[in-house]
C-alpha positions in Angstrom: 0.0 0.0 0.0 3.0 2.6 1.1 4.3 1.8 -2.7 0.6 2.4 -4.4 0.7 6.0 -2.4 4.0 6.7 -3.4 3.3 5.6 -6.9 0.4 8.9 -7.0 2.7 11.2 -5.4 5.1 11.2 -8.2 2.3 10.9 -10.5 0.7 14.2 -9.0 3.2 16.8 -9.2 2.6 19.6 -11.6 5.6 18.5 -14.2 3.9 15.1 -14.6 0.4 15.4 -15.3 1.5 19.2 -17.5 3.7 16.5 -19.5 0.7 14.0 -19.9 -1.8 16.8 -20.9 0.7 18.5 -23.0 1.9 14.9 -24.8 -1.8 13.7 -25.0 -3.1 16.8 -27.4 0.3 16.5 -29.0 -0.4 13.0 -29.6 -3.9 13.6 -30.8 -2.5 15.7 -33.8 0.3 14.0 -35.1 -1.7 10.6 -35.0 -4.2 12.5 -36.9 -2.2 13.7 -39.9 -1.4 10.9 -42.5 2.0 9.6 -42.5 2.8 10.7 -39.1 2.8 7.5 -37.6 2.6 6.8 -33.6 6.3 5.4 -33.6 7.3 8.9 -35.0 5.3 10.4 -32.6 7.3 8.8 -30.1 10.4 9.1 -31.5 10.6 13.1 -32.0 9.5 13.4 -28.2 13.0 11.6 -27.3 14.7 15.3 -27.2 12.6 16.8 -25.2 12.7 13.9 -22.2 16.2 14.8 -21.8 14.6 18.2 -19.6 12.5 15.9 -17.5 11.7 14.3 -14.5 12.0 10.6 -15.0 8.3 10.0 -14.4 7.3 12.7 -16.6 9.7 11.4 -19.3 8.2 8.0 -19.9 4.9 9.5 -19.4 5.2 11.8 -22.4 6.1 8.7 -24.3 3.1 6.5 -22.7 0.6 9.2 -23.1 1.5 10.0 -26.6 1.7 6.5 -28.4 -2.0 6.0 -26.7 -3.3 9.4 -28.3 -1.6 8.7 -31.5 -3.2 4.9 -31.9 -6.3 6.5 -31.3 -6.3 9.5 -33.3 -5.3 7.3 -36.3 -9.0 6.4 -36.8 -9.9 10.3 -37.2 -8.6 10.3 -41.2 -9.2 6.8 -41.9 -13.1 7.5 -40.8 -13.4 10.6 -42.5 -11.3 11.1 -45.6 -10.4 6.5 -45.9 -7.1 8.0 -45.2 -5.9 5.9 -41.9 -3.7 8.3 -39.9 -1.4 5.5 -38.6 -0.5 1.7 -39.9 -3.0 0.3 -36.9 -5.8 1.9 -38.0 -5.3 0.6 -42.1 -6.8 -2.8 -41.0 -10.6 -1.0 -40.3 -10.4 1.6 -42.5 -12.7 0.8 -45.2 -15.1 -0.2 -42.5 -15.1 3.4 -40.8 -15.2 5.1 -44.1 -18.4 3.2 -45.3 -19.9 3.9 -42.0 -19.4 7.7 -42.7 -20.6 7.6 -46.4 -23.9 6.4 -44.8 -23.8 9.2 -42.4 -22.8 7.3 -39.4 -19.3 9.5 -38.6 -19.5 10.4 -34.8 -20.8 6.6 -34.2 -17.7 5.3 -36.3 -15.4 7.9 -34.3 -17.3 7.3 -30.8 -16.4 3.3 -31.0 -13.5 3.6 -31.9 -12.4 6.5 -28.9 -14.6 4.1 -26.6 -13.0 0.8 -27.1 -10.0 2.2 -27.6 -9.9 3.7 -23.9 -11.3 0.0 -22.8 -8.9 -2.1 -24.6 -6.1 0.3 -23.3 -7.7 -0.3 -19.6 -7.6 -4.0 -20.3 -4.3 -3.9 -21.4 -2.8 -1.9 -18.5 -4.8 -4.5 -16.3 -2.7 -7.3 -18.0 0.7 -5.3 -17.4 -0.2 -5.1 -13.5 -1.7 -8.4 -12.8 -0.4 -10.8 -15.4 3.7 -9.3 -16.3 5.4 -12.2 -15.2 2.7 -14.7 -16.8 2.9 -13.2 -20.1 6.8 -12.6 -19.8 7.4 -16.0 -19.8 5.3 -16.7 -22.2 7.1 -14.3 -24.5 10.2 -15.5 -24.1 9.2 -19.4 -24.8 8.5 -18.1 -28.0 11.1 -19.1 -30.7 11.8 -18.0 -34.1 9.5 -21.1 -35.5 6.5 -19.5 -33.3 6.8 -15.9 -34.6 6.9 -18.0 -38.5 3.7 -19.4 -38.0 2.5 -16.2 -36.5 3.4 -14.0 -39.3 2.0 -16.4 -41.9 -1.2 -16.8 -39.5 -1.3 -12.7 -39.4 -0.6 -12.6 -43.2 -3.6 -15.0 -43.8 -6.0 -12.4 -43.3 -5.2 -10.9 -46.0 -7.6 -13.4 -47.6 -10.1 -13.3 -44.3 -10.6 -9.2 -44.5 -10.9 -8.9 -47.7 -14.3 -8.2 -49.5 -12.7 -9.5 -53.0 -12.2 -12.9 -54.7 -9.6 -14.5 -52.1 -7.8 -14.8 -55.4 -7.5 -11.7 -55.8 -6.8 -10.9 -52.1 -3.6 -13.5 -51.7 -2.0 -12.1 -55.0 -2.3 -8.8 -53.7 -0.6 -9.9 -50.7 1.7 -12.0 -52.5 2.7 -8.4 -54.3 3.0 -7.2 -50.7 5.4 -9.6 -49.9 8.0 -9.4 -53.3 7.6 -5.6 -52.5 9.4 -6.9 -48.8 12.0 -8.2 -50.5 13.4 -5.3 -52.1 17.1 -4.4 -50.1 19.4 -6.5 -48.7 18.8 -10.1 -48.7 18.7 -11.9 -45.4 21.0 -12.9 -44.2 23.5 -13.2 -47.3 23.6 -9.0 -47.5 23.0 -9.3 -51.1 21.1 -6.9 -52.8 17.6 -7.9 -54.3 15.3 -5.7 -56.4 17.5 -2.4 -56.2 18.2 -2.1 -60.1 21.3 0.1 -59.0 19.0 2.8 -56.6 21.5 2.9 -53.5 17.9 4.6 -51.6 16.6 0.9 -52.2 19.5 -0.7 -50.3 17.4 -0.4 -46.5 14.1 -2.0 -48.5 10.6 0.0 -48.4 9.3 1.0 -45.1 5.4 0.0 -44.6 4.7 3.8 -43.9 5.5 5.2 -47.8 3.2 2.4 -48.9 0.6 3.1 -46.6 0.2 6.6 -47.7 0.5 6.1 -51.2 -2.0 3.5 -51.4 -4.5 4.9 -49.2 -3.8 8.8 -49.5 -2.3 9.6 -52.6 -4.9 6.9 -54.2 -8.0 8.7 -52.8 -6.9 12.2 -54.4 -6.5 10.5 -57.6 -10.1 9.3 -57.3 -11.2 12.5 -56.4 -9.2 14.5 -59.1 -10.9 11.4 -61.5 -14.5 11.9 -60.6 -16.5 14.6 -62.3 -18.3 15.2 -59.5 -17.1 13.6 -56.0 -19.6 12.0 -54.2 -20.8 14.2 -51.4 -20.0 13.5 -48.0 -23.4 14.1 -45.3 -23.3 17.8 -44.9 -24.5 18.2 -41.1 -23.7 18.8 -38.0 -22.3 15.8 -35.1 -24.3 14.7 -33.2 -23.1 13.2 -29.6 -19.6 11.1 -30.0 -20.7 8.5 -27.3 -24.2 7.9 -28.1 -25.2 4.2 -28.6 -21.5 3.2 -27.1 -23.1 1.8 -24.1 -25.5 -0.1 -26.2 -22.9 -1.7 -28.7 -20.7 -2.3 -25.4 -23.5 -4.7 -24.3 -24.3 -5.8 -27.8 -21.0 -7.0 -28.9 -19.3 -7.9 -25.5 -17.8 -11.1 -27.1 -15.8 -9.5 -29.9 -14.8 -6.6 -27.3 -13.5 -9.5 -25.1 -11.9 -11.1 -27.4 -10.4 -8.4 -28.9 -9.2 -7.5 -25.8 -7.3 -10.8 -25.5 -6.0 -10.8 -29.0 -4.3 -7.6 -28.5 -2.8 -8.5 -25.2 -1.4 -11.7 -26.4 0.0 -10.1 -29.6 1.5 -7.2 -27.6 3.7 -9.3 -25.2 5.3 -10.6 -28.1 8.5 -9.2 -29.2 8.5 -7.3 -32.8 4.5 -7.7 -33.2 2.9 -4.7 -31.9 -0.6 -2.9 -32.7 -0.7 -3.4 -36.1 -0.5 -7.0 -36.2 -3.2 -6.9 -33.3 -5.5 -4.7 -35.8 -5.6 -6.8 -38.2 -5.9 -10.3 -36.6 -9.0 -8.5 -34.6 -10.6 -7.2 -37.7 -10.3 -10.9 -39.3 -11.3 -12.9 -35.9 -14.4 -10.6 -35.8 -15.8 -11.0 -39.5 -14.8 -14.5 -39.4 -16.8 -15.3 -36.0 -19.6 -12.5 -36.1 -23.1 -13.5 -36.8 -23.4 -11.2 -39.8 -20.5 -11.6 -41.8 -21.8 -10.5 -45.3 -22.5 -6.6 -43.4 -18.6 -6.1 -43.2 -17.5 -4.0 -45.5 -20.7 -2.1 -45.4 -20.3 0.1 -42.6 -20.8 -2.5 -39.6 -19.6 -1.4 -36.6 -18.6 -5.1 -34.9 -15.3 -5.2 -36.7 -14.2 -1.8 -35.4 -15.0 -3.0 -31.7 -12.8 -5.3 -31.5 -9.6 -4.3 -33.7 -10.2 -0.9 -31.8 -10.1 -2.7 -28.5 -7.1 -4.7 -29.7 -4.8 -2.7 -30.4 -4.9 -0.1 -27.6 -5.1 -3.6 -25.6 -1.8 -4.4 -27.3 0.0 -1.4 -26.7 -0.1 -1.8 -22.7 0.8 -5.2 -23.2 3.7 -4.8 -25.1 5.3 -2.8 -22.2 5.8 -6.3 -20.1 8.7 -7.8 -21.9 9.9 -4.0 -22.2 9.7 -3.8 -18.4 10.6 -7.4 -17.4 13.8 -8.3 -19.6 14.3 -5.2 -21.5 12.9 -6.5 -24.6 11.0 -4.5 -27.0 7.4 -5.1 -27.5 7.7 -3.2 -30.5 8.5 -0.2 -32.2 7.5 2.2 -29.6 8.4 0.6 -26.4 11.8 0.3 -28.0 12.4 3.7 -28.3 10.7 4.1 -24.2 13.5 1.5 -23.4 16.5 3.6 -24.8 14.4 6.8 -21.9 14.1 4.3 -19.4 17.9 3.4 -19.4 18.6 7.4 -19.4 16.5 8.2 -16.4 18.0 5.4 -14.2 14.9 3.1 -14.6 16.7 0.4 -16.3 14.8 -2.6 -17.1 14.6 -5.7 -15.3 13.1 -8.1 -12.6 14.9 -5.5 -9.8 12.9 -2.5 -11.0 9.6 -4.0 -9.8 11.7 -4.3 -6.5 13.8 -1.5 -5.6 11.7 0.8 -7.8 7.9 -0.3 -7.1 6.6 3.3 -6.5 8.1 3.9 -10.2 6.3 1.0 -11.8 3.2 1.6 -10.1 3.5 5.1 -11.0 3.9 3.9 -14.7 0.3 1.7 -14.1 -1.4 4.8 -13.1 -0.1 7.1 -15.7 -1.1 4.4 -18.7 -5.1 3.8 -16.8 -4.8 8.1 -17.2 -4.0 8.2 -20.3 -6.9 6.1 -21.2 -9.5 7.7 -19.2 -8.2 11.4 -20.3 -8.4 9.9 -23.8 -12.4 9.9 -24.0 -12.5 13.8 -23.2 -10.0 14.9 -24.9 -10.6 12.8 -28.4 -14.1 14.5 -28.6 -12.8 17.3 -28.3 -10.6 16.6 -31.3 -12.7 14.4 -33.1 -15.1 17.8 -33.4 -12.5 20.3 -34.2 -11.6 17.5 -37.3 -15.3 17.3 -38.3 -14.9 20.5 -40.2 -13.3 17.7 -42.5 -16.6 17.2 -43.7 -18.4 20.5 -44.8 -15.2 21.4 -46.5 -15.0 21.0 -50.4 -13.0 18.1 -51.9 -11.6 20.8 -54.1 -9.9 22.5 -50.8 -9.3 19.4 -48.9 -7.6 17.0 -51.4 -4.3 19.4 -52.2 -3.9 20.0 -47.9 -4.2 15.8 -47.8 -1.6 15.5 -50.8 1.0 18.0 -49.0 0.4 16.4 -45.4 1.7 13.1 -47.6 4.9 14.6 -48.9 5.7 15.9 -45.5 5.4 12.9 -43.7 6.7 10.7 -46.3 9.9 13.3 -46.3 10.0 12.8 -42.2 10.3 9.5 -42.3 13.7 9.0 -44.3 14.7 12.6 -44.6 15.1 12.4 -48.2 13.0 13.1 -51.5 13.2 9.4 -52.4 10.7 8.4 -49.8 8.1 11.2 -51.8 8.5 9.4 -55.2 8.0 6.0 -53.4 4.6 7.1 -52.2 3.7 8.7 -55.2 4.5 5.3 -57.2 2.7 3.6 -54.3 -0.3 6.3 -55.0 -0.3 5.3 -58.6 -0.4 1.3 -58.1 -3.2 1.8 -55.3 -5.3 3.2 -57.6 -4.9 1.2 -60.7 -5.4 -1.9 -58.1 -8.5 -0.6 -56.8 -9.8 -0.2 -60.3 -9.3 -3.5 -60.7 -10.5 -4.5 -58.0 -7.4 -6.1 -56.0 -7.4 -4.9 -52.1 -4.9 -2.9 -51.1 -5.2 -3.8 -47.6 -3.6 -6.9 -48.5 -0.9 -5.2 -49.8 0.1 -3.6 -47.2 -0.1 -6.5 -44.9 1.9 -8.3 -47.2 4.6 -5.5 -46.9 4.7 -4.6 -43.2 4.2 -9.0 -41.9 7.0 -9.7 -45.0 10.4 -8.9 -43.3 9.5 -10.9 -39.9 8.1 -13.6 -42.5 11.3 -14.4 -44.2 13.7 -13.7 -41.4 12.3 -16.3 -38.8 11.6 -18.5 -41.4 15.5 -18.3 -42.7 16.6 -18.1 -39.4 14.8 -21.1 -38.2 16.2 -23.0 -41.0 19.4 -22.2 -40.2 18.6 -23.3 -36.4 17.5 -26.7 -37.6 20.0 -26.9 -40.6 17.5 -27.5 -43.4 14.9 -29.3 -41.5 11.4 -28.5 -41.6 10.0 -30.6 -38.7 10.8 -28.5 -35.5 8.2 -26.3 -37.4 5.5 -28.7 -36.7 7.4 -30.9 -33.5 7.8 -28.1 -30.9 4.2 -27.7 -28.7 3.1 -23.9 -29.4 5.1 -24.1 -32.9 3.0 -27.2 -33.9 -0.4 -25.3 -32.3 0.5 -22.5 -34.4 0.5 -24.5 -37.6 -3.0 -26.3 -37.1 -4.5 -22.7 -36.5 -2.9 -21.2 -39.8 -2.9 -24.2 -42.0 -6.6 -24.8 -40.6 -7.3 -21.1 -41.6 -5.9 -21.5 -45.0 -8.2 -24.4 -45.9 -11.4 -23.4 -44.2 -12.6 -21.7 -47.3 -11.6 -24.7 -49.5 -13.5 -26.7 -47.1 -16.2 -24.8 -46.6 -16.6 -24.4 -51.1 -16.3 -28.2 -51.1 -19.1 -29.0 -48.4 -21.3 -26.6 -49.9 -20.6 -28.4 -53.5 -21.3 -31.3 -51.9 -24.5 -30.4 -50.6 -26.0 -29.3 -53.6 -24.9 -32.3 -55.6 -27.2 -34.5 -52.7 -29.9 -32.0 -52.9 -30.4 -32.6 -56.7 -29.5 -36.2 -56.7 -32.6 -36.6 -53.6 -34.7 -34.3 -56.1 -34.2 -36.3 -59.1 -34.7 -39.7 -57.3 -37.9 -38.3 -55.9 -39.4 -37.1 -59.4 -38.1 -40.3 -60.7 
C-alpha cells in the first residue's frame, strides 16, 4: 500500500500530469495527420525527455503513443485515409460507415474501445507481467513463422474481394518486402542500381501512397465527387453503451487478442489490428455486413490494439525487450533516467512501476474527453469541399513521407505507391492486402531463414515443438477453411439434386 501512495505522489506533481496533458493533445495531432505514424510520434519526443523528470519522461512517451493509436482512426473515418498503420486494417469499415452518415458513431467506438482495450491492457501489465513474460520468451523463431504467416492469412479473411485476388495482392506485398538487402546473405535484391533501395521499403510510404495519394487520384478522376453528409455531429458517445452490451464477445476477445499479440516481441498494434478485424468478421453472426459500414469489426480491432499497446510494455519492463517499435524507443528513456529494465525494478523501484500503471489507466481515461474534443474540431473535414481538402491531404503526404527517411526518395516512393493503389482498386485487387503483405513480409522471411538455419535444413521443428505445432494447425486450418467450406457446400447441392431427381423419378 506505502508503494501504491508513493506511486500517486510522483504521479501528482505539476511536471507530470502538464507532460501528460501537453503529450496527450500533441499525440492527438500527429496521430491525426497521415503519414505521421505513432512510432514517430514517439520518436521526436525523445529530445525533449532529456529536460524531465523521470516519471514525466516516460509519461510523455506512454501518453503520446495511446493518443496517437487513437487518433489514427480520425482520417481513416473521415477522408479513408488511416492516420497510422493500426488503423489501415478498419479503414474501409469506418469510411463506409461515414458515407452512410454514421461518422461520430464510427469515431465514438473507436475512442470508446479504444480507452477500454487500453484499460484492459494496463490491467494485464499489473496483474499478469510475469505470466505473459514468460510466455514471450518461450517463443522461438519457429512460433513468430507461423504467426506472421497466420497474421498474413487475413489478407484473404478481411478482404471483401475474390480470395484470389486478395492472396495475390498480398503475394505483391510480400515481393515488395523483399526489395534491399537479402537476409542474411547481405546481397542486394530488387534495387536495379537505386542505392535509396538498399534499406528496403518502409510500410509507412506504402501506406500513404496507397490509401492517400490513391483517394486524391479518385477525387481528381470523378467529375463530381460524391458528397459527403453535410451536417452537424451529433453526440460522439451515443449508442457506445448499447454496442458495449451488444458485442461484448468480440470486445473481449479483442481484448485478449491484443494483449497476447503485444507481449510478443517485434508484433505490436498493427498485427493486433488486423488479426482483430479478421477474428471478428470470421466469427460474427453477420458476416456479409462487413464492409458495409458495420460497426462489430471496429469494436474489437479498436479494442485490440490499444489492448496491445499496454501489453507490449511487459517484456519491455521485465527483460528489457522491446514489444515493438515504440516501447523500444521508451526502453533507450528508461535506461537514461535510471529506470533500467529488469526483474529489480519491480523491487527496488515499485513506487516507479506503479507510478507507470497509473499514468497508462490516465491516459486512457483522459483519452475519451479529450478525443471529442478533437474528433469535433476534425469534423470541419466534412463541410469542407474536396476541391480544398484534397491538395492540404496531398501536402500532409509529402511531409510525412519526407519525415520519415529525410530524403525526396521516400516522396516518389509514395507517389508510385499512389499510382499502383489506384490502378489496383480499379481492378478491384485490395490494397489492404498489400500492405499486410509489406509490413508482416520482413519478420516472414527472417524467422523463417533463421529457423532453417537453427534446424540446418529441416522442416519438422516447425510442426514438433508444442506452441510451434499449435500455431500450424490454426494457420494451415485457416488456409483451408474456405476450401472446405466451397467443397461441403458443393457437396451439398450435388445431394440436394441427386434426392430431387430420385424423388421425381
Amino acid at each position: 500500500m506505502k508503494d501504491i501512495l508513493e506511486g500517486f505522489a510522483l504521479v501528482a506533481q505539476f511536471d507530470v500530469l502538464l507532460a501528460i496533458l501537453a503529450s496527450a493533445v500533441y499525440g492527438l495531432v500527429v496521430g491525426s495527420l497521415p503519414g505521421l505514424s505513432a512510432t514517430m510520434a514517439t520518436a521526436l519526443l525523445v529530445p525533449v525527455t532529456f529536460y524531465l523528470s523521470p516519471i514525466a519522461a516516460v509519461a510523455t512517451i506512454i501518453t503520446a503513443s495511446a493518443m496517437a493509436i487513437f487518433s489514427g482512426d480520425i482520417p481513416g473515418c473521415l477522408l479513408r485515409i488511416p492516420g497510422t498503420p493500426a488503423s489501415a486494417a478498419y479503414t474501409d469499415e469506418a469510411y463506409a460507415m461515414t458515407r452512410k452518415g454514421q461518422a461520430e458513431l464510427a469515431l465514438g467506438t473507436g475512442l470508446w474501445f479504444s480507452a477500454l482495450g487500453g484499460i484492459a491492457g494496463t490491467l494485464s501489465l499489473v496483474v499478469m507481467a510475469p505470466l505473459l513474460a514468460e510466455l514471450a520468451l518461450n517463443f522461438s523463431s519457429f512460433e513468430y513463422f507461423w504467426l506472421a504467416a497466420l497474421g498474413l492469412m487475413c489478407a484473404t479473411l478481411v478482404a471483401r474481394s475474390s480470395p484470389v485476388k486478395a492472396i495475390a495482392s498480398m503475394l505483391g506485398g510480400l515481393l515488395v518486402s523483399c526489395v534491399g538487402m537479402e537476409n542474411p546473405a547481405g546481397a542486394p535484391r530488387f534495387v536495379f542500381g537505386i542505392t535509396d533501395l538498399l534499406g528496403g521499403i518502409e510500410p509507412l510510404p506504402a501506406l500513404v501512397g496507397v490509401f492517400a495519394v490513391s483517394e486524391v487520384m479518385r477525387a481528381m478522376a470523378a467529375a463530381e465527387p460524391p458528397p459527403l453528409p453535410r451536417r452537424r455531429f451529433g453526440p460522439i458517445m451515443a449508442g457506445q453503451w448499447e454496442l458495449t452490451k451488444r458485442y461484448q464477445k468480440p470486445m473481449w476477445r479483442g481484448n485478449v487478442v491484443g494483449i497476447i499479440i503485444g507481449v510478443l516481441p517485434g508484433a505490436g498494434a498493427d498485427m493486433a489490428a488486423w488479426v482483430s478485424y479478421a477474428m471478428s468478421k470470421r466469427f460474427s453472426k453477420e458476416p456479409e455486413k462487413f464492409g458495409t459500414g458495420h460497426p462489430e469489426g471496429l469494436v474489437e480491432a479498436g479494442a485490440s490494439n490499444n489492448a496491445s499497446l499496454a501489453s507490449g510494455w511487459v517484456p519491455s519492463l521485465l527483460f528489457g525487450v522491446p514489444g515493438d517499435t515504440i516501447t523500444a524507443i521508451a526502453i533507450g528513456v528508461l535506461y537514461m533516467k535510471g529506470l533500467n529494465p529488469g526483474p529489480t525494478l519491480f523491487t527496488e523501484r515499485a513506487s516507479s512501476m506503479y507510478a507507470l500503471y497509473i499514468i497508462f489507466a490516465l491516459a486512457n481515461i483522459i483519452m475519451i474527453p479529450l478525443g471529442i474534443v478533437m474528433i469535433r474540431l476534425a469534423a470541419g473535414v466534412l463541410r469542407a469541399p474536396r476541391a480544398a481538402v484534397m491538395p492540404v491531404v496531398l501536402l500532409l503526404c509529402a511531409i510525412g513521407s519526407y519525415a520519415t527517411g529525410n530524403n525526396l526518395f521516400s516522396v516518389l516512393l509514395v507517389a508510385g505507391f499512389g499510382v499502383l493503389g489506384y490502378g489496383m482498386e480499379r481492378c478491384g485487387y485490395p490494397v489492404a492486402a498489400l500492405v499486410l503483405g509489406i509490413v508482416m513480409g520482413s519478420m516472414f522471411e527472417q524467422t523463417f531463414v533463421t529457423s532453417l538455419i537453427k534446424s540446418d535444413g529441416s522442416i519438422l521443428p516447425f510442426f514438433e515443438r508444442p506452441v510451434s505445432a499449435v500455431l500450424a494447425a490454426i494457420t494451415l486450418g485457416a488456409l483451408l477453411w474456405p476450401l472446405g467450406v466451397w467443397a461441403w457446400r458443393r457437396f451439398a447441392r450435388s445431394s440436394g439434386s441427386r434426392k430431387a431427381r430420385q424423388l421425381v423419378g
